[in-house]
N, C-alpha and C positions, 0 to 999 in steps of 0.2 A: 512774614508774608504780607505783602501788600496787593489790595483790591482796586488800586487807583492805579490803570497802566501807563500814566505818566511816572507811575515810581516803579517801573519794572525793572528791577536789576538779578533778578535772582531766576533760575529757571523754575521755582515755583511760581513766583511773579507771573513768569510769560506765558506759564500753562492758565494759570487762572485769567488771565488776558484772555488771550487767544478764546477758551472756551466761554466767557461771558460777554465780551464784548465783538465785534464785527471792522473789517477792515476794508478799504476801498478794493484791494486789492487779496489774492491768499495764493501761497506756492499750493502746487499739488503734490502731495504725497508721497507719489513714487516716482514722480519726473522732476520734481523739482523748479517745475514752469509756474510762472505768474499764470494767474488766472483770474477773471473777476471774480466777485464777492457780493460787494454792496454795491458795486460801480462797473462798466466799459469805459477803460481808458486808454489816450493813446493819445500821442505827441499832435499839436494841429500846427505847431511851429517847433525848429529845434529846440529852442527854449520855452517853449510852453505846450505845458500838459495837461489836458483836461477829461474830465469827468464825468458822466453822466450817471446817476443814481438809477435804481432799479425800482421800480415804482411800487408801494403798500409797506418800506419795512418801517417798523415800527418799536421803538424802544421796550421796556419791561412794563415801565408806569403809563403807557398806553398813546404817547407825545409819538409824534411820527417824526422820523429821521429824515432830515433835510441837508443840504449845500452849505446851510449857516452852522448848523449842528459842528459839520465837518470842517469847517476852515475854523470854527473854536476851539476843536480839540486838537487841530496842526498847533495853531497857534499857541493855545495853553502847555503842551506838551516844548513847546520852543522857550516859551519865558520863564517855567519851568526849571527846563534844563538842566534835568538830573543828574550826576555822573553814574556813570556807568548804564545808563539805559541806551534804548537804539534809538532816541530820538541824534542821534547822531548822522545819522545815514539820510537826511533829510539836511544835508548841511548845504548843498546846492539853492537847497530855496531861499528867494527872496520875500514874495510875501505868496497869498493864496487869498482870493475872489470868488464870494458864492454869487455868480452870474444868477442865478434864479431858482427857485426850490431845487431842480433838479440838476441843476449845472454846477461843478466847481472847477474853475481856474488855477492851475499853480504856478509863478511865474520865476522861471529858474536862472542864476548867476552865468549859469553858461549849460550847455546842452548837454546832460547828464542821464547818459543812457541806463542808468543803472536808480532812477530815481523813483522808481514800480517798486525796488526793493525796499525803502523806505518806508512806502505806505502799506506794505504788508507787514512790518514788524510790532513788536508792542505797542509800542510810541506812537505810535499810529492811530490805536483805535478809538471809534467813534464813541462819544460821550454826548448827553443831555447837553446843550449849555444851559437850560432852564433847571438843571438839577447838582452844578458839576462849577466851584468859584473860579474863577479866568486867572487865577492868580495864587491861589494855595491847594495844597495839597486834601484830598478830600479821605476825610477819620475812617479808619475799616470798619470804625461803627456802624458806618450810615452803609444803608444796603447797596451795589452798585446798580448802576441804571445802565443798561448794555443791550444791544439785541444779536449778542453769539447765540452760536446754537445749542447754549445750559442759560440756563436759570439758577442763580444762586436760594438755594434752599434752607440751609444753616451752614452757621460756622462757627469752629470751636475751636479749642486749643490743638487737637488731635490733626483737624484737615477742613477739609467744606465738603456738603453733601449738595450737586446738585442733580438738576432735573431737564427732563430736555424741554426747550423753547419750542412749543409747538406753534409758534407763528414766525417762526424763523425765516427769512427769505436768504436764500445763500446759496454759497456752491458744497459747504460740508456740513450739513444737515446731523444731526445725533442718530446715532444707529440704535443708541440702548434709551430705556426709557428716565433712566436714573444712575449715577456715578457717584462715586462716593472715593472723594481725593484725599490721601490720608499722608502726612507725612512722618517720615521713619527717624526716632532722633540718631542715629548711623547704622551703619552694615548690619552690627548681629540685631539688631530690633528687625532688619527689612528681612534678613535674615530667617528669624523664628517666624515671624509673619508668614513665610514661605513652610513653613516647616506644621506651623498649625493650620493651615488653610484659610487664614483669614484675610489673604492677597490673592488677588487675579492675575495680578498683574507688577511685575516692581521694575521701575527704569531707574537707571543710575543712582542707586543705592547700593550697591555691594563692591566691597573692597578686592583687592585683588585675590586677596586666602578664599572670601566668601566663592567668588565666581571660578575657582581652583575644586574648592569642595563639592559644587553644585556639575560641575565638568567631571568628576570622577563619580559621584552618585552617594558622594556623604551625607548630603543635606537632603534628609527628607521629604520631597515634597512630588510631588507631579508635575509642576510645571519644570517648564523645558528652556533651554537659554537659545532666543533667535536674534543671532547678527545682524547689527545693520549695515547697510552701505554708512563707511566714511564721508563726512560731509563739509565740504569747506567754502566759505564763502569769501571771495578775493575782491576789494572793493578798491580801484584806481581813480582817484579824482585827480584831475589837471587844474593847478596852479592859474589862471585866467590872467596873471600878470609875470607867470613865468616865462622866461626868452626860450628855452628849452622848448617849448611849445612847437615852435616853428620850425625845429631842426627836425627833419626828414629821418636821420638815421635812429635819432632817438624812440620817437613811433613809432618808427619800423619794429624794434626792436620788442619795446614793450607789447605790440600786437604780438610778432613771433614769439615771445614768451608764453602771452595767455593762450594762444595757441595749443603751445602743448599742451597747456595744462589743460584745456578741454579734452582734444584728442587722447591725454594720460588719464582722464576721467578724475582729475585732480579737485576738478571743480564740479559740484551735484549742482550748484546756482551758478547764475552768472555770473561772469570772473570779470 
């Protein structure tokens, strides 16, 4: 597990992201829509995207979250350049300009309607730069410095306990007062966990037999298994020096493609 969400590659990673740290941007839950966060954003030219910050959010160690904050943790997350994290989907950008505390600029390769999706991923989220080095990776020693809406409280071998950010400014605020993320080393550990009461809750930890047993009412436990909607995210970037570009039938195509897949409900995010 990593605490620095520039090294998010693991879905423990992006859950512990997501929950301590803050993004310009966050999908909504059951629709799937971009929605603000820390920011109102929205194209002022096709190729540039700008930002506007929500006024009073403020980090863990008490530093207030600003435009420069944000265009160091694009940036960092870029030089970086993990593999396998989402700072991928941020490949459109050329660089990004903190116009004034509250304003950020991002100034893109070509008009990349799909670039909201970006700033909502792990890769994304906003970091101290007065606490966070522009150029290396920061120890899970050092406590993270984030304004999600947890608070990191301990952490052990077992998972992290945390706590909710009661100065949180955002669009998905903590419902409970306290979480306690524990991770399963495979199916029968997530398994018994289920089975002595000492889960709430288990997501993608049980193998196909587990999830077999718990469907017939082998697996002792009380909780219940609830389906999610299938979710897929289809991300098309255009070549900017590709000839293909300019050929009419070729777009056509590609549009009537994502077409259906909307229409087929193929796509929960933008295709």
């Amino acid at each position: 597990l990593s605490l620095d969400p520039a090294l998010a590659t693991t879905g423990a990673d992006a859950i512990a992201a997501l929950d301590l740290f803050q993004r310009l941007l966050v999908f909504h839950a059951t629709t799937g829509e971009l929605k603000p966060d820390a920011a109102d954003c929205q194209f002022s030219q096709p190729a540039v995207y700008e930002c506007t910050l929500t006024k009073g959010i403020t980090f863990s160690n008490g530093h207030a979250l600003t435009s420069s904050d944000v265009a160091f943790s694009i940036d960092r997350a870029r030089r970086l350049n993990v593999a396998g994290t989402s700072v991928k989907l941020l490949g459109s950008l050329q660089r990004v300009e903190a116009v004034n505390d509250q304003t950020v600029r991002f100034y893109l390769a070509w008009p990349d309607t799909q670039f909201g999706v970006g700033l909502a991923a792990p890769a994304a989220s906003i970091v101290d730069e007065e606490s966070y080095a522009p150029d290396a990776a920061r120890p899970d020693a050092s406590a993270p410095v984030g304004s999600g809406p947890f608070a990191l409280a301990s952490a052990d071998a077992g998972g992290l306990s945390l706590v909710r950010n009661e100065t949180y400014v955002g669009a998905t605020k903590a419902a409970l007062p306290a979480v306690r993320l524990a991770f399963a080393a495979d199916s029968a550990a997530a398994e018994q966990a289920m089975s002595e009461g000492t889960a709430d809750v288990v997501w993608r930890s049980l193998d196909a037999a587990a999830l077999a047993r718990l469907a017939m009412g082998a697996t002792k436990t009380d909780l219940v298994a609830v389906p999610l909607p299938e979710a897929r995210l289809t991300r098309l970037a255009w070549n900017p020096a590709s000839a293909l570009r300019a050929q009419a039938e070729v777009r056509y195509a590609v549009s009537s493609r994502s077409e259906e897949r909307r229409v087929g409900k193929e796509c929960r995010m933008p295709c």
